[in-house]
TILOFI-118643 format. One record per residue: x, y, z of N, C-alpha, C in turn; residue in three letters. Coordinates in Angstrom, 3 decimals. Example, Ala and Ser with C-alpha at 12.3 -4.5 7.8 and 13.67 -1.06 7.14 Angstrom:
% residues 2
@n.X = 13.190; n.Y = -5.690; n.Z = 7.800; ca.X = 12.300; ca.Y = -4.500; ca.Z = 7.800; c.X = 13.200; c.Y = -3.300; c.Z = 7.800; aa = Ala;
@n.X = 12.850; n.Y = -2.250; n.Z = 7.080; ca.X = 13.670; ca.Y = -1.060; ca.Z = 7.140; c.X = 12.900; c.Y = 0.030; c.Z = 7.870; aa = Ser;
This chain:
% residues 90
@n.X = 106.017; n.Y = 107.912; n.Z = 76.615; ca.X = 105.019; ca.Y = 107.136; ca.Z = 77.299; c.X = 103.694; c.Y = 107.899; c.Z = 77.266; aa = Unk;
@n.X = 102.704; n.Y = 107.387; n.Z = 77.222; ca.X = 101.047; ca.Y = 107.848; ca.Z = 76.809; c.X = 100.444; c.Y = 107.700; c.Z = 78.054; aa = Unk;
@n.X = 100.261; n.Y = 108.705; n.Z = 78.969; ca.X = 99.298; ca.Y = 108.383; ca.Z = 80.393; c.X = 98.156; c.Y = 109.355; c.Z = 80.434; aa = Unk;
@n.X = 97.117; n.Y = 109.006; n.Z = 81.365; ca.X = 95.886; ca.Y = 109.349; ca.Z = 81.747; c.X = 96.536; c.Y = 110.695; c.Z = 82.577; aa = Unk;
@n.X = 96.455; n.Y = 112.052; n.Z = 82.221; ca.X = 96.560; ca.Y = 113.413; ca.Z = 83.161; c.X = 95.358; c.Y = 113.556; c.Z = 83.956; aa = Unk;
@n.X = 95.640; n.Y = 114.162; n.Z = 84.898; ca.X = 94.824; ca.Y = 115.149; ca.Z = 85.807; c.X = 95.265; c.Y = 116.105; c.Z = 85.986; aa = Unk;
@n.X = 95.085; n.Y = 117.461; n.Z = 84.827; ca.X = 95.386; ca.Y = 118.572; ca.Z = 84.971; c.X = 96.105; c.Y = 119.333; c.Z = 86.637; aa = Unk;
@n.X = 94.717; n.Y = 118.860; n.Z = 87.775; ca.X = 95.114; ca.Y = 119.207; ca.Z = 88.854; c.X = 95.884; c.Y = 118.488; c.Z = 89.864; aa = Unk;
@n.X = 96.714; n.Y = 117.456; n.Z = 89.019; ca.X = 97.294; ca.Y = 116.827; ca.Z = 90.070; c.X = 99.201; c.Y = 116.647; c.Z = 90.322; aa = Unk;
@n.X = 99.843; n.Y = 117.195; n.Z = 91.417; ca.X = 101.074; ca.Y = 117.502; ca.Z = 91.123; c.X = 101.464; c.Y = 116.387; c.Z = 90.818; aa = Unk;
@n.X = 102.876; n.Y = 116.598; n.Z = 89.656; ca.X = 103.843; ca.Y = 115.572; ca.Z = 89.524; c.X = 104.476; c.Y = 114.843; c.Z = 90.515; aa = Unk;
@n.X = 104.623; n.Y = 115.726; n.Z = 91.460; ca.X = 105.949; ca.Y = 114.969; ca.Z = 92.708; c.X = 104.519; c.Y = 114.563; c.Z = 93.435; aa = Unk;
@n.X = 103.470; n.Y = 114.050; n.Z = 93.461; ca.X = 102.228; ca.Y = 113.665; ca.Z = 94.609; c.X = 102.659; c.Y = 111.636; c.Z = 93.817; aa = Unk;
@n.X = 102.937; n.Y = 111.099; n.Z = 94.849; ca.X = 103.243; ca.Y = 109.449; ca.Z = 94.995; c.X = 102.391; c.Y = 108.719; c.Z = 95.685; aa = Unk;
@n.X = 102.234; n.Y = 107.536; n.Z = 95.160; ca.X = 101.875; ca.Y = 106.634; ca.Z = 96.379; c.X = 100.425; c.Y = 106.711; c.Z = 96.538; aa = Unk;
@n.X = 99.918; n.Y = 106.309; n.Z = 97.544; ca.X = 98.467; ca.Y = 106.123; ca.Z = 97.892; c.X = 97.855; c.Y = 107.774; c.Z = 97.814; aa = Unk;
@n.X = 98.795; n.Y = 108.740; n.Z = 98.156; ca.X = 98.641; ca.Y = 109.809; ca.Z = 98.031; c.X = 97.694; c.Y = 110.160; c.Z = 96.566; aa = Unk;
@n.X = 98.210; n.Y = 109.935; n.Z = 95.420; ca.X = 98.020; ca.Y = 109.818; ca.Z = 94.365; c.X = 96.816; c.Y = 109.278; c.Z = 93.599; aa = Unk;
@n.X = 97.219; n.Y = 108.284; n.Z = 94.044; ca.X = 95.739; ca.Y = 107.491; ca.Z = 93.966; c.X = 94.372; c.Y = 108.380; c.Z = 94.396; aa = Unk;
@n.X = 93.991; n.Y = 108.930; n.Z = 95.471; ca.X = 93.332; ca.Y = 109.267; ca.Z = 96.338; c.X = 93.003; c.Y = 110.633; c.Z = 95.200; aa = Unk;
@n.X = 93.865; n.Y = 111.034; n.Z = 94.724; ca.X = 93.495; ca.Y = 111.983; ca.Z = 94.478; c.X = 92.910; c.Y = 112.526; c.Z = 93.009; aa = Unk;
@n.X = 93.510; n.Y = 111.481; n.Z = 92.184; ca.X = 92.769; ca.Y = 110.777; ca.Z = 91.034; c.X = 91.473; c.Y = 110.184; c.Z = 91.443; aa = Unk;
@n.X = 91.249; n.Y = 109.399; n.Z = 92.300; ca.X = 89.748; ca.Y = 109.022; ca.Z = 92.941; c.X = 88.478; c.Y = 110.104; c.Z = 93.067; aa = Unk;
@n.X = 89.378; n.Y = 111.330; n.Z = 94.116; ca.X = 89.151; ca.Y = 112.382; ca.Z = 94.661; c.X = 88.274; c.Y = 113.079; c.Z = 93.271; aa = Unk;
@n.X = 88.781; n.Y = 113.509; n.Z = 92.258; ca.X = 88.623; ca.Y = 114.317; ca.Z = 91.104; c.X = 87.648; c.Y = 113.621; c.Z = 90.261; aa = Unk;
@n.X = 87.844; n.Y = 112.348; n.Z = 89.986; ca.X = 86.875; ca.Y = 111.267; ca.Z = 89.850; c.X = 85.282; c.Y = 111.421; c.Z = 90.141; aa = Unk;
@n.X = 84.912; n.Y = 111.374; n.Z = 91.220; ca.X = 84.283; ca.Y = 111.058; ca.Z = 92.077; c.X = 83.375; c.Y = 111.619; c.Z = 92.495; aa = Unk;
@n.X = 84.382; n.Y = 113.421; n.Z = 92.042; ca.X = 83.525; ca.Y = 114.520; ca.Z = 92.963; c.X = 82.575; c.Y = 114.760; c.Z = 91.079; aa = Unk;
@n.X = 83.508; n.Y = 114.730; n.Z = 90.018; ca.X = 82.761; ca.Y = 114.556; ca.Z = 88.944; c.X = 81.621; c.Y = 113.782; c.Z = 88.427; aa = Unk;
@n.X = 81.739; n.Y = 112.836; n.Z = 88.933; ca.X = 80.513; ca.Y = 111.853; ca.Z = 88.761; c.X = 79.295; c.Y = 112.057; c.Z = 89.407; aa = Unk;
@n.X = 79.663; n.Y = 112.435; n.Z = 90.747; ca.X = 78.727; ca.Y = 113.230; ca.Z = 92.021; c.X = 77.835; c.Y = 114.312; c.Z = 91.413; aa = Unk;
@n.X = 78.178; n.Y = 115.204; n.Z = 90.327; ca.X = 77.870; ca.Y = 116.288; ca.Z = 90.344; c.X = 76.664; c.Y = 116.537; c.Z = 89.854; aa = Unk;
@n.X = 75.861; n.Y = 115.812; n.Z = 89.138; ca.X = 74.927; ca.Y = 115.465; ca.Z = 88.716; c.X = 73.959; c.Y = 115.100; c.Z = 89.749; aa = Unk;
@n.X = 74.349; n.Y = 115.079; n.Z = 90.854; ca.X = 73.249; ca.Y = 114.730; ca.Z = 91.913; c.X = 73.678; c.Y = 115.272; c.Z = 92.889; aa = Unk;
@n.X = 74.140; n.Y = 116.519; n.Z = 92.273; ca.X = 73.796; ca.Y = 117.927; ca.Z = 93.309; c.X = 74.508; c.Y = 117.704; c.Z = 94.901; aa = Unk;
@n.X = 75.601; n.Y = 117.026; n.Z = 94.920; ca.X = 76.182; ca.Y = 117.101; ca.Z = 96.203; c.X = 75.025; c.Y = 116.055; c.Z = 97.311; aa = Unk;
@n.X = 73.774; n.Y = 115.688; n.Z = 96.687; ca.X = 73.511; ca.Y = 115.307; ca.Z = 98.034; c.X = 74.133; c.Y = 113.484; c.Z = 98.042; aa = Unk;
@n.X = 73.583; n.Y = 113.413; n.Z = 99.354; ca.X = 74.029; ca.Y = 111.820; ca.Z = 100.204; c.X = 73.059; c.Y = 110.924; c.Z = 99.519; aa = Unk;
@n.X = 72.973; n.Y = 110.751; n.Z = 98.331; ca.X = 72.198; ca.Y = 109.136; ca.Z = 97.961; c.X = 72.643; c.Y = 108.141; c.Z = 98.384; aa = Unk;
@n.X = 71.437; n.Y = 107.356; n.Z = 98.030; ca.X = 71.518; ca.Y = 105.985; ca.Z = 98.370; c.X = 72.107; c.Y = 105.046; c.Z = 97.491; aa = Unk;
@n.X = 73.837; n.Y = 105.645; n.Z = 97.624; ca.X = 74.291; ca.Y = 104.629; ca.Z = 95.919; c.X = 75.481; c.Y = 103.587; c.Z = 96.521; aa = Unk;
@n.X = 75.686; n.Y = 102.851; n.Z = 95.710; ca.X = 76.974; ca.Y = 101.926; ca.Z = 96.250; c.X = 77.904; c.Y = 102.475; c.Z = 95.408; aa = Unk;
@n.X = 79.185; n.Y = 102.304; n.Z = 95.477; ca.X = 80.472; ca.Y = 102.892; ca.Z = 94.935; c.X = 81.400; c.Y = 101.413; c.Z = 94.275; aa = Unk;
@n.X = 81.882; n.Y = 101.623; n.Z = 92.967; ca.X = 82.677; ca.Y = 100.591; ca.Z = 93.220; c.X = 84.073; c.Y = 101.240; c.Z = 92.426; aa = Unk;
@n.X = 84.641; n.Y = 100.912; n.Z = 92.747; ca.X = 86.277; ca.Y = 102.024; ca.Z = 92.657; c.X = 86.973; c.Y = 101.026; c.Z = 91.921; aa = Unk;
@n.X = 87.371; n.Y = 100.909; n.Z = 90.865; ca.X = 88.732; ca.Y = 100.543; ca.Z = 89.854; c.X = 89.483; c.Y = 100.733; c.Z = 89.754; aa = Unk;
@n.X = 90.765; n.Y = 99.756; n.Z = 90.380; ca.X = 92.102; ca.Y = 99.858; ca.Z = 90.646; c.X = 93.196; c.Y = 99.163; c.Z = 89.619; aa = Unk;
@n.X = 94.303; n.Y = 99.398; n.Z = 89.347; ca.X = 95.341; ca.Y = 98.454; ca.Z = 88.939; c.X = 95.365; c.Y = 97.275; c.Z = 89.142; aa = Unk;
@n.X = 95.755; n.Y = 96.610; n.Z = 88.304; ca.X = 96.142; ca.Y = 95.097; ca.Z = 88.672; c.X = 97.453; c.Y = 95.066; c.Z = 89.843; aa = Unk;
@n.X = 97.447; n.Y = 93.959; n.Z = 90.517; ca.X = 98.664; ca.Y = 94.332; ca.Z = 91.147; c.X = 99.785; c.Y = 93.595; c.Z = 90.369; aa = Unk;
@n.X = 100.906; n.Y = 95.303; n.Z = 91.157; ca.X = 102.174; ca.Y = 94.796; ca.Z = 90.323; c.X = 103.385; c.Y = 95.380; c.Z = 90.738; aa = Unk;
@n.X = 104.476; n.Y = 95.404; n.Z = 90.772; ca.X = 105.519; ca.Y = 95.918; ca.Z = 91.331; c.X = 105.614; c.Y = 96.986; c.Z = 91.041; aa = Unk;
@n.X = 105.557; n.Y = 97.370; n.Z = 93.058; ca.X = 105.864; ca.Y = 99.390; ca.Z = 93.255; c.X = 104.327; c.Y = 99.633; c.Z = 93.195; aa = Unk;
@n.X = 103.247; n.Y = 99.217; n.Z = 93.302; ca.X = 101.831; ca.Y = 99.389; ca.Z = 93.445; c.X = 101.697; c.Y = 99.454; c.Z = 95.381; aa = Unk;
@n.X = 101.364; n.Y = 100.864; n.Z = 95.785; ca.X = 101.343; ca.Y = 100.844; ca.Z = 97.149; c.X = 100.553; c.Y = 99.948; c.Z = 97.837; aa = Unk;
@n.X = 101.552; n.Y = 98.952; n.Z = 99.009; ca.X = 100.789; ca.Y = 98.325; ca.Z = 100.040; c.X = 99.086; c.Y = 98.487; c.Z = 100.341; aa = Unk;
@n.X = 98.082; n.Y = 97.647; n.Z = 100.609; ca.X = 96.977; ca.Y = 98.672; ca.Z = 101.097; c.X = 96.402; c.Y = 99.465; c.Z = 100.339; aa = Unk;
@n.X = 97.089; n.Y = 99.570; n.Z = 98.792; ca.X = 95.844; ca.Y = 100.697; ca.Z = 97.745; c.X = 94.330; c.Y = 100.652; c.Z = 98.007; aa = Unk;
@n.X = 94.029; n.Y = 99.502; n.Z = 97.972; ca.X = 92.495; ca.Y = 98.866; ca.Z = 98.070; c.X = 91.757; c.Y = 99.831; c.Z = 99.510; aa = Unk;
@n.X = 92.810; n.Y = 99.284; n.Z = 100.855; ca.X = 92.184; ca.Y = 99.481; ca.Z = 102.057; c.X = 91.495; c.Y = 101.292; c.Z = 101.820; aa = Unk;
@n.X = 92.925; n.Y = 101.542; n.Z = 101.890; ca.X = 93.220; ca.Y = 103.139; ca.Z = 102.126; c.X = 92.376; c.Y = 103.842; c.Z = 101.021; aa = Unk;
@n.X = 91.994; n.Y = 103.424; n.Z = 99.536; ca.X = 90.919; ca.Y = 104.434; ca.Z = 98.888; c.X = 89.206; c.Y = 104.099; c.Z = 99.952; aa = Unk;
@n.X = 89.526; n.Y = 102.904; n.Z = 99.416; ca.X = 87.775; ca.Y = 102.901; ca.Z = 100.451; c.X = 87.376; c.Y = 103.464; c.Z = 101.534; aa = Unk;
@n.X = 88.802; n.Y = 103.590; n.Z = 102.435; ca.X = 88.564; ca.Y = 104.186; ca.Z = 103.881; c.X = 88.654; c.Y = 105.497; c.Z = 103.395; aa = Unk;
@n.X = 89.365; n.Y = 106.329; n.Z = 102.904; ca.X = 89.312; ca.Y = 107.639; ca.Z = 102.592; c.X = 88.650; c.Y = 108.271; c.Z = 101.881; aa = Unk;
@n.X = 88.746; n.Y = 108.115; n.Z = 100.640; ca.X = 87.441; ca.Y = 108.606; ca.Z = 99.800; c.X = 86.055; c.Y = 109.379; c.Z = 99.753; aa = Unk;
@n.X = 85.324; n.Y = 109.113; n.Z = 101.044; ca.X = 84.444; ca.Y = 108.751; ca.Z = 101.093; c.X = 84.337; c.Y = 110.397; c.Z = 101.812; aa = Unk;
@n.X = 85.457; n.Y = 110.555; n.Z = 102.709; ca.X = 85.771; ca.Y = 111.566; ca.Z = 103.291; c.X = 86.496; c.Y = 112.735; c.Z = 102.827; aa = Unk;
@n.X = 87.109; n.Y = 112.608; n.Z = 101.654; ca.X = 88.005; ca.Y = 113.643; ca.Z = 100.951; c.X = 86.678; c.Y = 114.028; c.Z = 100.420; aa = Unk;
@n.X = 85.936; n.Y = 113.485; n.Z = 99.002; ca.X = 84.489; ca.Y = 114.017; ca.Z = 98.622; c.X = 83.469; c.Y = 114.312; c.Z = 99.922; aa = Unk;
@n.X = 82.697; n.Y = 114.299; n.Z = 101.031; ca.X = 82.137; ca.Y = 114.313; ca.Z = 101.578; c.X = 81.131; c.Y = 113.716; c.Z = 101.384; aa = Unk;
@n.X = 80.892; n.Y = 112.244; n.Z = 101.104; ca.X = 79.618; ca.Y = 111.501; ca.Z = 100.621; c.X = 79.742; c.Y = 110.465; c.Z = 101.167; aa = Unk;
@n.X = 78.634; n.Y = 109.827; n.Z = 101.551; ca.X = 78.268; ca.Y = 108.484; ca.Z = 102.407; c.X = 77.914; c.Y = 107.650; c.Z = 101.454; aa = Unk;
@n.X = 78.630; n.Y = 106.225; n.Z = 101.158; ca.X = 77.861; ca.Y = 105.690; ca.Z = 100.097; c.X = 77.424; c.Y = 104.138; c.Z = 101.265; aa = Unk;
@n.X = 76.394; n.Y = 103.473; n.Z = 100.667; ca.X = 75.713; ca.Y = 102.246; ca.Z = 101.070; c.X = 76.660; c.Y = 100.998; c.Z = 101.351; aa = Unk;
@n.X = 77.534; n.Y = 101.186; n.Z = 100.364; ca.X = 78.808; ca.Y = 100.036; ca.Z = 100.104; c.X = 79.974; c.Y = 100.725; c.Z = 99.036; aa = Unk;
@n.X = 81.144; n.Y = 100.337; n.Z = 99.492; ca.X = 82.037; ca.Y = 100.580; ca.Z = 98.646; c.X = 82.895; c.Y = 99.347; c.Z = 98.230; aa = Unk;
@n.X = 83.165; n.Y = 98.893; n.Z = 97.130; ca.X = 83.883; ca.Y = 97.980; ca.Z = 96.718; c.X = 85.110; c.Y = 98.136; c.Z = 95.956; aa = Unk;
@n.X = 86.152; n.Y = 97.534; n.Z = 95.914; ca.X = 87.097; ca.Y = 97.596; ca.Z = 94.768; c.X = 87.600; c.Y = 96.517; c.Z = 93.894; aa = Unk;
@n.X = 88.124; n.Y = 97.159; n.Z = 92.751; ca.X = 88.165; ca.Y = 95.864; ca.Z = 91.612; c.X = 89.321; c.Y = 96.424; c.Z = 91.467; aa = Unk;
@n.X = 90.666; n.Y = 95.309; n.Z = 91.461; ca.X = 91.813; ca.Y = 95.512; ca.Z = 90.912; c.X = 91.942; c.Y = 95.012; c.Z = 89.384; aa = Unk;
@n.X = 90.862; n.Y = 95.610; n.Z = 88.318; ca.X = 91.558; ca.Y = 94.425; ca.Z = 87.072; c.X = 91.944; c.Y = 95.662; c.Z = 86.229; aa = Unk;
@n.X = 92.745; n.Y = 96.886; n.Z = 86.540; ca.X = 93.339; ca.Y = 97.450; ca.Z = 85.817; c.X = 92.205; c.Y = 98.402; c.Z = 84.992; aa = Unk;
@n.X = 92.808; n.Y = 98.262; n.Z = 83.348; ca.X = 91.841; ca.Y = 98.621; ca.Z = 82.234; c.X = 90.293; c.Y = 98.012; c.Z = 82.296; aa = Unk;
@n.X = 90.174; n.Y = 97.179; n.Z = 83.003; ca.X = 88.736; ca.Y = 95.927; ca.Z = 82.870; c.X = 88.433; c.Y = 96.118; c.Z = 83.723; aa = Unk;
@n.X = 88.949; n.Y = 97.117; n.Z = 84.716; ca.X = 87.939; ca.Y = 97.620; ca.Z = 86.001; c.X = 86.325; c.Y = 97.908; c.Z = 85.479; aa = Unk;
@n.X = 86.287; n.Y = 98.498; n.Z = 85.059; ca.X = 84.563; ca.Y = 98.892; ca.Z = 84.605; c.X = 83.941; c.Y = 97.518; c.Z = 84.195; aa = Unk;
@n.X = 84.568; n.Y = 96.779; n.Z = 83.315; ca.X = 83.853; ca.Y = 96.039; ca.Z = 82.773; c.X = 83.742; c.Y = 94.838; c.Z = 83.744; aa = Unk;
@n.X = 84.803; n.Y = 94.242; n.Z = 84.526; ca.X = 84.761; ca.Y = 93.475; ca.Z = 85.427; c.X = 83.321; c.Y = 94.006; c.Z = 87.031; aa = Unk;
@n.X = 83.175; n.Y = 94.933; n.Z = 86.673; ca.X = 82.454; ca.Y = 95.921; ca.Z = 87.869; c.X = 81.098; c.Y = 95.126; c.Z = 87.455; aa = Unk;
């Protein structure tokens, strides 16, 4: 099977857990370019399609957390469940 790694992320880490933390690594990378500070940006986060064994609440729980694992305030946060077509659906 062919998957997307995150060097830093354990094998046995499941669940929304997981997610979060792929987000997490994400996020703080994209950030970095603007130097840690609090802009004035909106966020929009790309999720899976839903599908069986996809945690309850993925959607709720990145938006609510996120925001707080990186330490950044964004204007709006949104999410798109279309999988691969997340970006492009964005």
């Amino acid at each position: 099977m062919i998957v997307a790694m995150d060097n830093e992320l354990s094998e046995e880490l499941l669940g929304i857990e997981r997610f979060l933390q792929l987000a997490t690594h994400a996020a703080q990378e994209a950030l970095t370019p603007l130097n840690q500070s609090n802009p004035n940006i909106s966020l929009i986060i790309g999720l899976p399609g839903k599908r069986i064994g996809l945690p309850a609440h993925l959607a709720t729980e990145i938006a609510q957390q996120l925001p707080n694992k990186i330490k950044c305030t964004f204007d709006q946060i949104k999410t798109i469940a279309g999988g691969h077509a997340s970006a492009l659906l964005a």
